[in-house]
C-alpha positions in Angstrom: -62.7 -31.3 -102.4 -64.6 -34.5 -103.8 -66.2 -36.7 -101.6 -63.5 -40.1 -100.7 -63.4 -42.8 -98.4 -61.4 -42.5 -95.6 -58.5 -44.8 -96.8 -58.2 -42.0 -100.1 -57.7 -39.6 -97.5 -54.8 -41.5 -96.4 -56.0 -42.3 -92.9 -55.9 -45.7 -92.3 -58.0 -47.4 -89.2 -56.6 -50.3 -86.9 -54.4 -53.2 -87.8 -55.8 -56.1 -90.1 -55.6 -56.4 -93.6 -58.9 -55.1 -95.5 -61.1 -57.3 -98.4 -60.1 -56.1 -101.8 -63.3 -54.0 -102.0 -62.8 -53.0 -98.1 -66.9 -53.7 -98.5 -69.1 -56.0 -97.0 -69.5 -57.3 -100.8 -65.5 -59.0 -99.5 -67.8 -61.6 -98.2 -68.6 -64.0 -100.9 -72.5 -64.3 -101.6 -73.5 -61.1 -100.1 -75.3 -58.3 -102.2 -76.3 -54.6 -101.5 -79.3 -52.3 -103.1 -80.3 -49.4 -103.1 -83.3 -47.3 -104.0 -83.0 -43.3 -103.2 -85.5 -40.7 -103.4 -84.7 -37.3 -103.6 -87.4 -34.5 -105.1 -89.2 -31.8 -103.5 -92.8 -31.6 -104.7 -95.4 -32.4 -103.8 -93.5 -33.1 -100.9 -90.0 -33.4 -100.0 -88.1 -36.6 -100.2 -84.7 -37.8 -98.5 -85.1 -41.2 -98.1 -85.3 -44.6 -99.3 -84.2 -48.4 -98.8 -80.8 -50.2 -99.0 -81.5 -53.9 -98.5 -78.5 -56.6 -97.8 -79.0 -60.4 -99.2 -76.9 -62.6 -97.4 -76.5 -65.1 -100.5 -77.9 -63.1 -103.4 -80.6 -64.7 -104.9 -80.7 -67.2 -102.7 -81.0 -65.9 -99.9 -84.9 -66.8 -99.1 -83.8 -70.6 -99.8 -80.3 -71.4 -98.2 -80.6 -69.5 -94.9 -78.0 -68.4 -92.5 -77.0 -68.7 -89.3 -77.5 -65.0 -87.3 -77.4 -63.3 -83.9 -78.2 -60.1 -83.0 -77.5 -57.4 -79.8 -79.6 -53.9 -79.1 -77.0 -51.4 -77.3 -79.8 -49.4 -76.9 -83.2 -50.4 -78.2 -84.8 -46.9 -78.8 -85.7 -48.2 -82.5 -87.1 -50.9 -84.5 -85.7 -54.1 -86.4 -88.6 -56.6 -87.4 -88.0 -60.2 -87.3 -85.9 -60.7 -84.0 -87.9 -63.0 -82.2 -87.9 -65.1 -84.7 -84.4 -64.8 -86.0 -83.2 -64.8 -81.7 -85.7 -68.1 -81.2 -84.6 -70.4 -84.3 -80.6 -68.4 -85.2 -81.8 -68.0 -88.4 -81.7 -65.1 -91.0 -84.5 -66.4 -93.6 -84.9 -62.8 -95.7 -82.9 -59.9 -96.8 -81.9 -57.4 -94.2 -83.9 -54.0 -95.3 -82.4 -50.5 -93.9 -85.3 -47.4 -94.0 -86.7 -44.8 -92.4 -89.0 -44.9 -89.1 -92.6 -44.4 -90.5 -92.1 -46.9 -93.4 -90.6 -49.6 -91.6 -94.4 -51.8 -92.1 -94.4 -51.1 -95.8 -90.7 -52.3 -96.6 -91.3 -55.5 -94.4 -94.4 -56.1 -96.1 -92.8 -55.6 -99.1 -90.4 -58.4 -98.7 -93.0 -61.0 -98.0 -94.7 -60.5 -101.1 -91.9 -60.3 -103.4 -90.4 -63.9 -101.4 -93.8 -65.2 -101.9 -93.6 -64.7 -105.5 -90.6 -65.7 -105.8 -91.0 -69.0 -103.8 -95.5 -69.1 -104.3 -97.1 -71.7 -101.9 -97.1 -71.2 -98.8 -94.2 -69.3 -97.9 -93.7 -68.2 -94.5 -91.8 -65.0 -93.8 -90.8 -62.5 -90.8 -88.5 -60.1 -92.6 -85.6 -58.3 -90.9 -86.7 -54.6 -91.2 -83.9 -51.8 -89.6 -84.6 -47.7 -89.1 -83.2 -44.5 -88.2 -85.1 -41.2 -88.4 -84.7 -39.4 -91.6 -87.6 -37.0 -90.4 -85.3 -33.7 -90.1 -84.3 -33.3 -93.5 -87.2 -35.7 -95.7 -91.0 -35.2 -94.8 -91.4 -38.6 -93.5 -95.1 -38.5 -93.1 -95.4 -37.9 -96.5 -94.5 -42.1 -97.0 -92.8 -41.8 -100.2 -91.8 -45.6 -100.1 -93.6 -47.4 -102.4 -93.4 -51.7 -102.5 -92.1 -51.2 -105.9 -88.9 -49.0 -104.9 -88.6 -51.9 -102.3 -88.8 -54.2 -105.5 -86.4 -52.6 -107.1 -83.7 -52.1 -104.4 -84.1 -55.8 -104.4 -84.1 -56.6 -107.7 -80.6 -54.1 -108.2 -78.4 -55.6 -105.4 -75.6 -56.8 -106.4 -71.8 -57.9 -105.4 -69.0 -55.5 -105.8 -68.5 -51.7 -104.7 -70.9 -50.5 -102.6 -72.5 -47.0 -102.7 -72.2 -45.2 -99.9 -73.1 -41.6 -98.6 -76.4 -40.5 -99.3 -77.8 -43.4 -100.8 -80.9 -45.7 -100.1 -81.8 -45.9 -96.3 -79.3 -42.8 -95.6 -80.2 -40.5 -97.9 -81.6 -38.7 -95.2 -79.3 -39.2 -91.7 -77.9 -36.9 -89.9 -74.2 -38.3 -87.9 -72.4 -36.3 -85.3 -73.5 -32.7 -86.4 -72.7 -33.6 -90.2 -74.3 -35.5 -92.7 -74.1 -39.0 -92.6 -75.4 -42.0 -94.7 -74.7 -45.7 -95.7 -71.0 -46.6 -94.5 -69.3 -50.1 -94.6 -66.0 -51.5 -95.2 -64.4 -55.6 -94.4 -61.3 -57.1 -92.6 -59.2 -60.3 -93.5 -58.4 -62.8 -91.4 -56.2 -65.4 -90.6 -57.4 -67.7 -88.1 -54.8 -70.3 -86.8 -55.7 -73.6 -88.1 -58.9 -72.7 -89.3 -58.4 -70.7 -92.9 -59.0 -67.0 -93.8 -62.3 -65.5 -93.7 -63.6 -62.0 -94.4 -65.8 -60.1 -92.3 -67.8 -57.0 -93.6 -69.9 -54.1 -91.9 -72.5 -52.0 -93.7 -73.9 -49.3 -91.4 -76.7 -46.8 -91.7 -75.8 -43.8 -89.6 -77.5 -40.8 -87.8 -75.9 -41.2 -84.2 -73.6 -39.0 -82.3 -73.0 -35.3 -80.9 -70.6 -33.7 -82.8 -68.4 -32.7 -79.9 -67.7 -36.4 -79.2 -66.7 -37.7 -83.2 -63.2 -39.3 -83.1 -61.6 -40.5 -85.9 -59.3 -42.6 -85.2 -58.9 -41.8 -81.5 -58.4 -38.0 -82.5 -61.3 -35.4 -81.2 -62.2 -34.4 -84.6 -65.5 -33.0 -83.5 -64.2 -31.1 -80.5 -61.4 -29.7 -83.7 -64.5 -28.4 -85.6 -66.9 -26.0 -83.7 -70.0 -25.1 -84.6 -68.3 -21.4 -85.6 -66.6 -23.4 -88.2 -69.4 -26.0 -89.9 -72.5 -25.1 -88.5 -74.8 -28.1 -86.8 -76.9 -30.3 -89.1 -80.0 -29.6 -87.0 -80.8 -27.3 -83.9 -80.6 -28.8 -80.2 -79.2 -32.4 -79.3 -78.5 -34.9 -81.5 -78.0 -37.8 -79.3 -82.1 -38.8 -79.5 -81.0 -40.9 -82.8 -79.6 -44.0 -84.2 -77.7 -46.3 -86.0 -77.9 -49.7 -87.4 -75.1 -52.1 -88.1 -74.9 -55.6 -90.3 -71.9 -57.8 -89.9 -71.4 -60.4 -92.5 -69.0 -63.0 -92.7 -68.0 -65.9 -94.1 -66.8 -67.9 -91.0 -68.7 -70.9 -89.9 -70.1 -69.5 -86.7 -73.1 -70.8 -84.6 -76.2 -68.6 -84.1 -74.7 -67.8 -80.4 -71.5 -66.6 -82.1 -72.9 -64.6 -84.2 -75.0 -62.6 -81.5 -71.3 -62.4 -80.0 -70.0 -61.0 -83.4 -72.9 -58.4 -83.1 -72.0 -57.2 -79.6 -68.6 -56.3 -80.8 -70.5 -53.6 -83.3 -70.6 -51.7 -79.9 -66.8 -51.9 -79.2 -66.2 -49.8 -83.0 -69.2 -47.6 -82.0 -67.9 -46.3 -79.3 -64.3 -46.0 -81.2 -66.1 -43.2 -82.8 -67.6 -41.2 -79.8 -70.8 -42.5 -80.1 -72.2 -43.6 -76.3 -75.6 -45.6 -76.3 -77.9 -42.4 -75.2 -81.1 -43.4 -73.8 -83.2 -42.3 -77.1 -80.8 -44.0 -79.2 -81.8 -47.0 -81.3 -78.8 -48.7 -81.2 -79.6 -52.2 -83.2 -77.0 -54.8 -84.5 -77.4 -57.6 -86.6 -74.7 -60.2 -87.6 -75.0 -63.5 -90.1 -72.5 -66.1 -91.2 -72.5 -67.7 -94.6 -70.2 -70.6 -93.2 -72.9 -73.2 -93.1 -75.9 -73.8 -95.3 -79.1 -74.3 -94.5 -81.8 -75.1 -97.2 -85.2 -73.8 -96.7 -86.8 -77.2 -96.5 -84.7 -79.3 -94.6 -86.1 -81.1 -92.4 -83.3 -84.0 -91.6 -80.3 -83.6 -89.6 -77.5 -82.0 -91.1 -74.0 -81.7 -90.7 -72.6 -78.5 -89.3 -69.5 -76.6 -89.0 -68.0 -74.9 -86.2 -65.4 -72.0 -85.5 -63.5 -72.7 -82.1 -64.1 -71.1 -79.4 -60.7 -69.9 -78.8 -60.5 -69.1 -83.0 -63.2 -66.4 -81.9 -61.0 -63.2 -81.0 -59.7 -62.3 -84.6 -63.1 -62.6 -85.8 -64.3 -59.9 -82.8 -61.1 -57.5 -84.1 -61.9 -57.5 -87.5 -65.6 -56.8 -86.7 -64.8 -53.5 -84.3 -62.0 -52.5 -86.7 -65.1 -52.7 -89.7 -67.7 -51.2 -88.0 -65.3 -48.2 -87.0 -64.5 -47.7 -90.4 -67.8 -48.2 -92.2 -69.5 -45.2 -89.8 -65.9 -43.3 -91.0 -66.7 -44.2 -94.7 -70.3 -42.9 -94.4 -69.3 -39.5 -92.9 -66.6 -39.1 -95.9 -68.9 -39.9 -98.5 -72.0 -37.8 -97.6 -72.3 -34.8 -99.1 -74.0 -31.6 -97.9 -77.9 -32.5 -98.1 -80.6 -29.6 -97.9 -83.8 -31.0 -96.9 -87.3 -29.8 -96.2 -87.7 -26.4 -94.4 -83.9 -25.2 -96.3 -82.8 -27.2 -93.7 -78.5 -27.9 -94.3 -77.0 -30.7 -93.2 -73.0 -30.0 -94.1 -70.8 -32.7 -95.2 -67.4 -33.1 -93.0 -65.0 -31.1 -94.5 -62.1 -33.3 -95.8 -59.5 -31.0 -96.2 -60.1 -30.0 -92.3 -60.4 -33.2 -91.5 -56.8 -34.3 -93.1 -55.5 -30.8 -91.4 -56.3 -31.8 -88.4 -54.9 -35.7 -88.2 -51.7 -34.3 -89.5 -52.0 -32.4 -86.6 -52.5 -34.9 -84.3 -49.8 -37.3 -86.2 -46.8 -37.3 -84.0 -48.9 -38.0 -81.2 -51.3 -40.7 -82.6 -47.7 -42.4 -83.4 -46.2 -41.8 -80.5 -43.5 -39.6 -81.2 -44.6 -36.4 -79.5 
């Protein structure tokens, strides 16, 4: 059966309204890229880099406001400090493996400084998961120029997803996993409609604990059926989320925003495990703020009580996105002949029909 999102599979998660892309692209501005490696001499290579630009182009001179929250911070994301200190995003968001996470982040300051010259001053935001099952990550395939070029290729519209870029290589709940993401729209009372998107890179989870929506899917597909993607545990592993919207929310909001990623985690069996890197990032493109400014400026602000819708539509999208990736992947071999099987779809539709009269309540 070809590889679909989940929505082509006719399962539908939660209650709001998605973007007409169902992408974190809904989200006016924003642009995804992606550079993937995959070749087996000399050395084998699953990897690569999926960067997000939270205004395109311009995203290293109109920055956004951003927040961040670490469920569990067994992993890396350069740039926090920074980005936690002034509640500014002032780079693209990169997604890559572990042992490469330097080169991509240095990456991204030279290819801002030539965009900008003088003397530009960067701390770029740098994500990772793992990839070091299936790709021989010590071999540091990631050059600056594939960084270059997954810059240099993002774009608006439909996102890749699957084994693409920084997920060419993950490994989610026993199967293969990969880049994810999907939106919601909303209607706030007296404030407008806004979008809000999630683009996840995913290699969390013990298959025994996968739900889609709330049906133990994982627990429905033994080991006897689709063998695991690796040998022993595979809750020493990660995932990391970007929200995006397009709501005017203040930096403190949009750490808020990011906590929620936890909420549509856990809506998928995932559970924080203590070797989990666990990192979520969220921005809002709402209010502009031009690299040199140095005046007051007028800002914009989402009520506090206006905040809940946002918080739905950013559990229902993260839920999704991780669902999308899982759909998408295909079955990867890596190094050592080393299988990491796709979720079967047919199964999977089997078993939610299974489950339908009591996911509607009329069993």
């Amino acid at each position: 059966m070809a590889r679909a999102r989940l929505r082509d599979l006719g399962i539908t998660i939660g209650e709001l309204p998605t973007g007409p892309l169902n992408a974190i692209t809904d989200v006016p501005g924003v642009t995804v890229g992606h550079v993937t490696l995959v070749y087996d001499e000399p050395r084998v290579a699953r990897t690569g880099v999926t960067v997000v630009l939270p205004r395109g182009s311009d995203s290293q001179t109109d920055f956004t406001f951003a927040g961040a929250h670490s469920l569990n911070g067994c992993g890396e994301m350069t740039g926090l400090p920074w980005l936690e200190e002034s509640g500014l995003l002032m780079s693209p968001v990169a997604l890559t493996n572990t042992h490469q996470v330097g080169l991509v982040r240095d990456a991204i300051t030279l290819y801002a400084s030539r965009q900008i010259g003088g003397g530009a001053f960067w701390l770029p935001v740098v994500g990772e998961i793992y990839d070091g099952w299936l790709n021989d990550i010590n071999a540091h395939h990631i050059t600056r120029e594939h960084v270059f070029q997954a810059l240099d290729s993002a774009a608006g519209g439909p996102v890749l997803e699957g084994n693409v870029g920084g997920g060419t290589g993950s490994i989610c709940h026993g199967f293969k996993g990969g880049i994810g993401t999907a939106s919601r729209r909303v209607d706030v009372d007296d404030c407008g409609t806004y979008a809000v998107g999630a683009l996840v890179q995913t290699n969390q989870g013990e298959r025994r604990h996968l739900l889609v929506d709330g049906v133990p899917v994982g627990r429905a597909i033994g080991y006897d059926v689709v063998p695991s993607a690796r040998d022993g545990s595979t809750s020493a592993s990660s995932i990391i989320v970007v929200l995006a919207t397009d709501a005017p929310l203040l930096p403190q909001q949009c750490r808020a925003l990011a906590q929620r990623a936890s909420v549509g985690l856990a809506r998928t069996g995932s559970r924080g495990h203590i070797y989990s890197g666990d990192l979520f990032l969220a921005f809002a493109t709402g209010n502009h703020y031009p690299r040199d400014t140095h005046r007051p400026a007028p800002v914009a602000m989402m009520p506090v009580a206006r905040l809940s819708s946002l918080y739905d539509a950013a559990v229902e999208a993260v839920e999704e996105a991780i669902l999308n990736s899982l759909t998408a992947a295909e079955t990867c071999t890596g190094q050592l002949d080393r299988v990491a099987p796709a979720l079967p779809l047919d199964l999977l539709q089997a078993i939610m029909a299974d489950y339908g009269p009591r996911r509607n309540g009329t069993a």
